[in-house]
SEFIKE-851941 format. One record per residue (C-alpha): x, y, z. Coordinates in steps of 0.2 Angstrom, whole numbers, padded with zeros to 4 digits, always signed. Last residue first. Layout:
REM residues N
XYZ...
END
This chain:
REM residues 638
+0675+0000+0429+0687+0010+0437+0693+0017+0422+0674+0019+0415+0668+0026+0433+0685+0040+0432+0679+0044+0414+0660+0049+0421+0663+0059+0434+0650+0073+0438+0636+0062+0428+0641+0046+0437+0641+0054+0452+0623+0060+0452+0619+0042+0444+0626+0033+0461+0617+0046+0471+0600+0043+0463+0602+0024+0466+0606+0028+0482+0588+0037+0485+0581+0024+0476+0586+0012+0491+0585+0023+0504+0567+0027+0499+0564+0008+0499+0574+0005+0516+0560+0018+0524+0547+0008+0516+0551-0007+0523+0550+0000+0539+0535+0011+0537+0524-0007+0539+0509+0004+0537+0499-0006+0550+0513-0006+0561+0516+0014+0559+0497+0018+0562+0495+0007+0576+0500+0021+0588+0504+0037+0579+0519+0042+0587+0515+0054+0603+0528+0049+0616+0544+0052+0603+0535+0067+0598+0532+0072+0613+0551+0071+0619+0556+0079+0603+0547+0095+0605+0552+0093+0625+0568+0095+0615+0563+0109+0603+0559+0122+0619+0547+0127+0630+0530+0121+0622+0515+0128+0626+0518+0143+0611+0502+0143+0601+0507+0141+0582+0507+0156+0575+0526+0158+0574+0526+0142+0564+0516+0152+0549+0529+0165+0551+0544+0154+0548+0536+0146+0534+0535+0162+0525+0550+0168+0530+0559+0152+0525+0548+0151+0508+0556+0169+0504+0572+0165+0505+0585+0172+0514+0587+0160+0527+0590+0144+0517+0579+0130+0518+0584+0114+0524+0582+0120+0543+0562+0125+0539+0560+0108+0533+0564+0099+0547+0555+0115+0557+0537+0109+0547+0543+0089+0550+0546+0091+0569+0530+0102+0569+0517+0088+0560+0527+0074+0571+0522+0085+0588+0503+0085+0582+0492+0081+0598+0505+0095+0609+0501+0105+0595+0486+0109+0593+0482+0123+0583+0495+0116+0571+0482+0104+0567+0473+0118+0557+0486+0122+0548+0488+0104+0541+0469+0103+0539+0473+0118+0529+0484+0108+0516+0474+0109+0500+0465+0124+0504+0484+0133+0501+0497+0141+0511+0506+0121+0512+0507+0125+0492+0518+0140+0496+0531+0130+0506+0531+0112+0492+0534+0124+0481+0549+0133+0489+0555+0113+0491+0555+0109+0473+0567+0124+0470+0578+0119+0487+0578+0100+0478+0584+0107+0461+0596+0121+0470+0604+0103+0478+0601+0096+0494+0598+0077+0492+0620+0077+0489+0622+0086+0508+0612+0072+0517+0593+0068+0518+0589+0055+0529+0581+0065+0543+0570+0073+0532+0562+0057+0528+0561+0051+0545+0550+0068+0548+0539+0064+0532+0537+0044+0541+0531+0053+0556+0520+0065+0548+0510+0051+0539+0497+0062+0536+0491+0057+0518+0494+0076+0513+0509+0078+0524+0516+0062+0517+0512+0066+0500+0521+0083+0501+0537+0074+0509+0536+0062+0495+0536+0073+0482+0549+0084+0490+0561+0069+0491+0557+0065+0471+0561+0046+0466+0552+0039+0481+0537+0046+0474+0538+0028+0464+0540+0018+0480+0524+0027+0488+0513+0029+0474+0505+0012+0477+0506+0014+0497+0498+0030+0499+0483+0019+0489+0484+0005+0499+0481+0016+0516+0467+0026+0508+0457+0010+0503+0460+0003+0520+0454+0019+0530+0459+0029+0548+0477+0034+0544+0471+0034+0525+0460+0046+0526+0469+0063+0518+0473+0051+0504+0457+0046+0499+0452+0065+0500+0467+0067+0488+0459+0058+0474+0445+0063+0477+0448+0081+0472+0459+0075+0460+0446+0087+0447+0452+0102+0456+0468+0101+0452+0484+0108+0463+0491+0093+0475+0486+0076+0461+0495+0088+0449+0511+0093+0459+0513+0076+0463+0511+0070+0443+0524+0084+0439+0537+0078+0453+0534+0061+0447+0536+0063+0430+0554+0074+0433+0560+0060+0445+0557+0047+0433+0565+0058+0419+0581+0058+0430+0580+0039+0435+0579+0034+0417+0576+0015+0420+0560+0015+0426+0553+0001+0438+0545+0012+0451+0538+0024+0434+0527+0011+0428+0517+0006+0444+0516+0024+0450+0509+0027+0431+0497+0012+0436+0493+0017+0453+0489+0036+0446+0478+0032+0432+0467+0019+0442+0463+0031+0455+0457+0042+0443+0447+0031+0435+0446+0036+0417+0437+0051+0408+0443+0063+0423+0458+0056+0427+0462+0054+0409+0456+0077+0407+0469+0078+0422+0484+0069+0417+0482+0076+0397+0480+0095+0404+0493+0094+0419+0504+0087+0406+0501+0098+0391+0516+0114+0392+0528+0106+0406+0525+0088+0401+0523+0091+0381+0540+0103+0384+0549+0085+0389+0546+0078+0372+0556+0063+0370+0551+0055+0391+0534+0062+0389+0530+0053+0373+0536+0036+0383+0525+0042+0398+0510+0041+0387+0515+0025+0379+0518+0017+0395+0501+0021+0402+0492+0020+0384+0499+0003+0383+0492+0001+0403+0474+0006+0397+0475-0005+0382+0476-0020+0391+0463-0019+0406+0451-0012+0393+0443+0004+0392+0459+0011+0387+0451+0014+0370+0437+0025+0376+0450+0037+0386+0461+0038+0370+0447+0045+0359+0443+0058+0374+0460+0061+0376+0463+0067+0357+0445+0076+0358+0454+0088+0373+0470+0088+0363+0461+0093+0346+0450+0108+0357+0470+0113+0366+0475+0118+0349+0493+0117+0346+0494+0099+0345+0506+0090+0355+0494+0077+0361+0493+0076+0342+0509+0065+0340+0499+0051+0353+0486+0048+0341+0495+0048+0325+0508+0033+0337+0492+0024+0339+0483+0024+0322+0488+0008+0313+0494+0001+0328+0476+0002+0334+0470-0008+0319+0462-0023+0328+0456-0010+0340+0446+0000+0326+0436-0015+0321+0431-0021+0337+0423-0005+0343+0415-0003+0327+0400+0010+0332+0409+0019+0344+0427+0018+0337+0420+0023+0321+0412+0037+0329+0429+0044+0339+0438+0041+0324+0425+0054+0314+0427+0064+0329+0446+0065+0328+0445+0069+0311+0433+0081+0313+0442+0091+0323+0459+0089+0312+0449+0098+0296+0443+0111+0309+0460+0115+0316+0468+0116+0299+0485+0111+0294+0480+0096+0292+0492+0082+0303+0476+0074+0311+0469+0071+0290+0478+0055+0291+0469+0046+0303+0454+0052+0296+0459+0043+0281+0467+0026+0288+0452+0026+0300+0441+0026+0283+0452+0013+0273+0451+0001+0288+0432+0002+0291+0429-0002+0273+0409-0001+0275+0399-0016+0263+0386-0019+0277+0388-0008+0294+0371+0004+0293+0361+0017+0302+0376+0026+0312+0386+0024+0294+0370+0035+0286+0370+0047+0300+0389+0051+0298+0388+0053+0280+0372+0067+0281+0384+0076+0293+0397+0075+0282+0390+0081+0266+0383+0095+0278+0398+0100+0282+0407+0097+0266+0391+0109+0258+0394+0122+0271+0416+0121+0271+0412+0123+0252+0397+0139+0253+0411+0148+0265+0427+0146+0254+0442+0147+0262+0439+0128+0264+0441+0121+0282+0426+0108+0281+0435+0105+0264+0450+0096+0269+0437+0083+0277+0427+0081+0264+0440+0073+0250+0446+0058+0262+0427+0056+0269+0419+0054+0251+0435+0042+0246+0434+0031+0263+0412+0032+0260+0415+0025+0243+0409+0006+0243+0395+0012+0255+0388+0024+0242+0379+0011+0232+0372-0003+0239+0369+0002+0259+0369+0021+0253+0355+0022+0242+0346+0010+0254+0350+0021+0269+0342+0037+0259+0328+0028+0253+0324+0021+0271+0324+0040+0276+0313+0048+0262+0323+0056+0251+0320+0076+0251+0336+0078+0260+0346+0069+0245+0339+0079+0231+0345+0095+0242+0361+0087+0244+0365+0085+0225+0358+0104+0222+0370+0107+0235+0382+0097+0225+0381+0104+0207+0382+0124+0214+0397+0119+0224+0403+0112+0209+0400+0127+0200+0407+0139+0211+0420+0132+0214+0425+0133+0195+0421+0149+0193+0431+0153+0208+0446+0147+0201+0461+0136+0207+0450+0122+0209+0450+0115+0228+0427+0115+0227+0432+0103+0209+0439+0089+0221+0420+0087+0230+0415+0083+0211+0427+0071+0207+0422+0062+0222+0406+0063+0217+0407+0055+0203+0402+0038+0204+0393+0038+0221+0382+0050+0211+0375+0038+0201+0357+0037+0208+0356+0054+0211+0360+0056+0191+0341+0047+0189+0336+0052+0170+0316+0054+0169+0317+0070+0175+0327+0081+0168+0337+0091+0178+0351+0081+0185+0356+0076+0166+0360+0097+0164+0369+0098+0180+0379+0084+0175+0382+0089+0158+0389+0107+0165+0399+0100+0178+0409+0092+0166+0409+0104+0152+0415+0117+0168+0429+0104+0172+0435+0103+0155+0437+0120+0155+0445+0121+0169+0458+0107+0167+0461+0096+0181+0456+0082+0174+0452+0069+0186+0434+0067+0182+0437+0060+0164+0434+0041+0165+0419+0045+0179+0411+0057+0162+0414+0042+0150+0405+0030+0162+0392+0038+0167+0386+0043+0149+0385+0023+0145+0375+0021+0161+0364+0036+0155+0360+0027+0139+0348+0040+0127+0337+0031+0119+0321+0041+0125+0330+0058+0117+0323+0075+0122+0338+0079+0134+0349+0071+0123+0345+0083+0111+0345+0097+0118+0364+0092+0129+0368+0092+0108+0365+0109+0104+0373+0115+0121+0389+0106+0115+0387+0113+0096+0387+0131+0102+0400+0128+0117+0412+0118+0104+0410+0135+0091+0414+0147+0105+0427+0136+0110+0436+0134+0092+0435+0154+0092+0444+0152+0106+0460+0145+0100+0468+0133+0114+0453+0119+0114+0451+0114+0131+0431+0112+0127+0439+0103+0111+0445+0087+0121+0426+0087+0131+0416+0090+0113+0426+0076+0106+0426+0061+0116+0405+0067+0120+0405+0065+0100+0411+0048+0100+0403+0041+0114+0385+0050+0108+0388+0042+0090+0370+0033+0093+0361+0048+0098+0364+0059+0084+0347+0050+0076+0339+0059+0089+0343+0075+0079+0346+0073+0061+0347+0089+0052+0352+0102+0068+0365+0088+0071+0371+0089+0054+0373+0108+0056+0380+0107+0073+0393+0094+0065+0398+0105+0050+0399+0122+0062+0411+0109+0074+0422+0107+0059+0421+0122+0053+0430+0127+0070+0443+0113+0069+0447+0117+0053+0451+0133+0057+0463+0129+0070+0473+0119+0059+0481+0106+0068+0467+0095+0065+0457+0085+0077+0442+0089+0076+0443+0082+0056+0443+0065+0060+0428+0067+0066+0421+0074+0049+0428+0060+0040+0417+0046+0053+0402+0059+0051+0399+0056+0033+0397+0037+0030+0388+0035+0049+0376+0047+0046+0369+0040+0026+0350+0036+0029+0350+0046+0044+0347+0060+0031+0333+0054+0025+0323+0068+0032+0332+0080+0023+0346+0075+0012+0349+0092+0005+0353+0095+0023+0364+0081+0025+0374+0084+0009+0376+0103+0011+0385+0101+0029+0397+0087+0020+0399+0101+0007+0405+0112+0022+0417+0099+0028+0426+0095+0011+0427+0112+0006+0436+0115+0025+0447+0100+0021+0450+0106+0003+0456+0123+0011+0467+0113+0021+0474+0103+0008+0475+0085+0011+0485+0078+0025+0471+0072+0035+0457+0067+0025+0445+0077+0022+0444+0078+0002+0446+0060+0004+0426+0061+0013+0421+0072-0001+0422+0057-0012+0415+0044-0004+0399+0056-0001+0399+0061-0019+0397+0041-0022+0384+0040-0009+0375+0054-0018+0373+0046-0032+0371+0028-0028+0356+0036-0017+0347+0041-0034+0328+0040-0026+0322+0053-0038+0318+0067-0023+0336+0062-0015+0343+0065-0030+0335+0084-0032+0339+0085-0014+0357+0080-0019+0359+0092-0031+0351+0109-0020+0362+0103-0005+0378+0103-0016+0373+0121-0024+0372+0125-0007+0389+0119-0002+0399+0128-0016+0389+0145-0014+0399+0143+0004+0414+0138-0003+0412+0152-0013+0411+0165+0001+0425+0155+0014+0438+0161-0001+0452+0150-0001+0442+0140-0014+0442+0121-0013+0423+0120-0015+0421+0134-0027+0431+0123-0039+0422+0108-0036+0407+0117-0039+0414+0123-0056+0420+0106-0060+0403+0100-0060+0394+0087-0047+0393+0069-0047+0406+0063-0062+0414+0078-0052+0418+0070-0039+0426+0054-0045+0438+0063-0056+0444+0073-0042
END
């Protein structure tokens, strides 16, 4: 006390500490009227000295009424000081910082009056303690009285004026306070965020485009804030951000994504994609056109891009709960894939098993794009039989994909792949599988798919030929030993490949355990797909019978399998009463059959072999039948 008022009387002092705002008030004017009079006679000792002293009146622990008398003479000092007032900034602002964080509410609000009254004084001079004061202004934007808010909002909009104006202002320094504090998740620190950026954005000579790798993906996090307000803004800040980026001639934009962007593409991408599927309308706009502007850049540039990190995020967004999100995903893998075909294969593991969970995706638009992404990796020699084996591997645990999806993934392969090619190389697969139930459950499902789809048109036109062609004749026999696991799936690729011989030998060899409700079920299919465009050249053979004994040997083969009161038998049995009747009975049937064999055609299918093939998996089958009925007495006997 003694050292203040050697400066300034006791009654001042008084006033200064008073509880009452009014004559602390009076206080501080009095205390701007003296040191203008010592700043007019040049008496800086003087005022230095009352400087020193109001700053222990400041200090934390002191009185809190001498804290407030403290700040509001602090407020007098710099305006008595005038334009010399810069002379002593540093000696008063350090006590009044230390005063924003009090614990008295009210000091913290006369604290940011006293800082907007020296600011008001000193202006550009402020600029030098713009870390210090930015520090502050954000912790106090949070600030739980809102009287304190009100004040911060007052002294913050003071202070963006002044930046604004000032040419020493450091941008670089700004940038790396506000990337420091982009993660905050509270509001109002977000809306003094936003709010700066905005504000540097708009004046011209500062360059906040060029920094916007450095927070935008803060920026991109504020569109998920809880509140609208908050959406709003950042939306507000981006498309702003977009525009400026539109407007770049085309090199620019390259060039400000070859050195700066490139670095966070795989953050950009990761925060994007949830948003293309924001609730928010203007959000899934801006991340849409965010991610069509990144997409172009990429397709115009490879330097400095973490290929890894951003397959790693798409891959990641496939299990969003969001069609749109999972979409985009898949195209952005699709893209990289394209455009860094070596890359992504060297990371296949990374992404293979994500790939082939969304086969069971709900929506059919992800399992079309899935396909598509798996068609351009099996490509290669390599990869095509790994997507083989791992296609039938997914079957094999997830049954309901088959029955639900199969037709779909079979069908949308043949169509990307060679068909051909896709059927040889699952035949290849399933001949040597060791679950003889779920072998015999792919092939019935890939039989019924090469009989039904439209896109194996030509598949099954190679088939239909190969009596009289090479090609057709290999291919009949790369399916063979696998359709070899499903009697009915063999009969119905014999009568498509017309092999009615062998389809009759077949029938011959079926025995009580062959005839099960599984087989009869298989075998009313196999009836109502012979009705079908698929099998008319079949019906239309029929006209002639005498040329086609096999063909009706196999048709009342199969007629004797099924029972009488079923609706296949009566269809069947009606079709064979259409036949023209120039034969007297089953055994001249037999006798032409016998004379009519296709010459040449069994030699140069070599049928025997195959015969003993179908016998061979056929006991296989038996041996697991009997296994299943009695599996204690095979242990004992064993």
């Amino acid at each position: 006390m003694a050292e203040i008022v050697s400066v300034i009387p006791s009654s001042v002092y008084r006033n200064l500490c008073d509880k009452l705002y009014e004559k602390r008030k009076i206080a501080a004017l009095e205390i701007e009227a003296l040191v203008r009079q010592l700043a007019g006679a040049g008496d800086y000792e003087r005022v230095a000295t009352l400087i020193k002293a109001l700053a222990k009146e400041m200090v934390p622990g002191s009185p809190s009424n001498h804290r407030k008398g403290g700040l509001i003479g602090a407020s007098g000092i710099m305006v008595g000081m005038g334009v010399d007032a810069s002379r002593f900034l540093g000696q008063i602002l350090e006590p009044v910082f230390s005063c924003f964080s009090d614990p008295d509410s009210t000091v913290r609000y006369y604290a940011c009056e006293t800082l907007y009254n020296i600011a008001k004084v000193v202006r550009g001079d402020l600029i030098v303690f713009f870390t210090q004061i930015f520090d502050l202004l954000c912790k106090l934007s949070a600030d739980p009285d809102s009287n304190v808010q009100s004040a911060t909002h007052l002294l913050n909009s003071l202070v963006k004026d002044i930046v604004t104006e000032s040419d020493n202002f450091s941008v670089e320094e700004f940038i790396l306070l506000l990337t420091e504090r982009m993660d905050v998740l509270n509001p109002f620190v977000r809306q003094f965020l936003i709010g700066w950026i905005t504000v540097l954005d708009s004046v011209p000579d500062i360059d906040m485009l060029g920094f916007l790798p450095d927070f935008l993906d803060g920026l991109f996090d504020m569109l998920s804030d809880p509140l609208p307000e908050i959406r709003q803004q950042a939306d507000s800040a981006l498309s702003e951000f977009l525009e400026e980026i539109k407007n770049l001639p085309m090199n620019e934009l390259v060039k400000l994504g070859g050195h700066l962007v490139a670095p966070y593409y795989a953050n950009i991408l990761g925060v994007i994609l949830p948003c293309i599927s924001d609730k928010e309308q203007k959000i899934r706009a801006v991340a849409c056109e965010i991610n069509e502007e990144l997409q172009s850049i990429i397709a115009e540039q490879s330097d400095g891009i973490n290929i890894g990190e951003m397959l790693f995020i798409a891959t990641r967004q496939l299990s969003n709960e969001w069609e749109a999100t999972r979409i985009e995903a898949l195209l952005w893998i699709r893209n990289l894939l394209t455009r860094y075909r070596a890359e992504v294969v060297a990371l296949l593991d990374d992404i293979f098993d994500a790939l082939l969970r969304s086969l069971s995706d709900p929506s059919d638009k992800v399992v079309l794009l899935v396909l598509d992404v798996h068609a351009r990796i099996a490509v290669d020699a390599l990869l095509f039989h790994q997507l083989a084996v791992s296609l039938l591997q997914k079957f094999r645990i997830d049954q309901s994909l088959l029955h639900k999806r199969g037709a779909l993934i079979i069908c949308q392969l043949c169509v990307s792949l060679d068909a051909e090619r896709v059927y040889r190389d699952l035949a290849r697969i399933l001949e040597r599988e060791p679950d003889l139930d779920f072998a015999s459950i792919m092939v019935q499902a890939l039989n019924m798919i090469l009989l039904t789809s439209s896109e194996l048109y030509d598949l099954r036109a190679l088939l239909k030929q190969s009596l009289v062609d090479t090609a057709g004749r290999d291919f009949f026999i790369s399916l063979y030993s696998s359709w070899c696991h499903s009697s009915t799936a063999l009969l119905s690729l014999c009568l498509l490949a017309q092999a009615y011989q062998h389809a009759s030998c077949v029938i011959w060899l079926l025995v009580e355990e062959d005839i099960n409700a599984k087989f009869l079920v298989q075998l009313d299919k196999l009836v109502c797909l012979l009705e079908t465009p698929v099998f008319s050249h079949i019906r239309l053979q029929l006209l002639e019978p005498r040329k086609y004994m096999c063909l009706l040997k196999v048709l009342y083969g199969l007629l004797m399998l099924l029972p009488q009161q079923s609706a296949a038998f009566r269809t069947l049995r009606t079709r064979l009463k259409t036949v023209p009747s120039s034969l007297s009975s089953l055994e001249q049937l037999n006798m032409l059959s016998d004379k009519n064999r296709d010459v040449g055609i069994v030699n140069d299918r070599n049928f025997d072999p195959m015969i003993q093939k179908f016998e061979h998996i056929r006991n296989q089958h038996k041996i697991r039948y009997k296994l299943k009925l009695h599996p204690m007495s095979s242990k004992s006997s064993s």
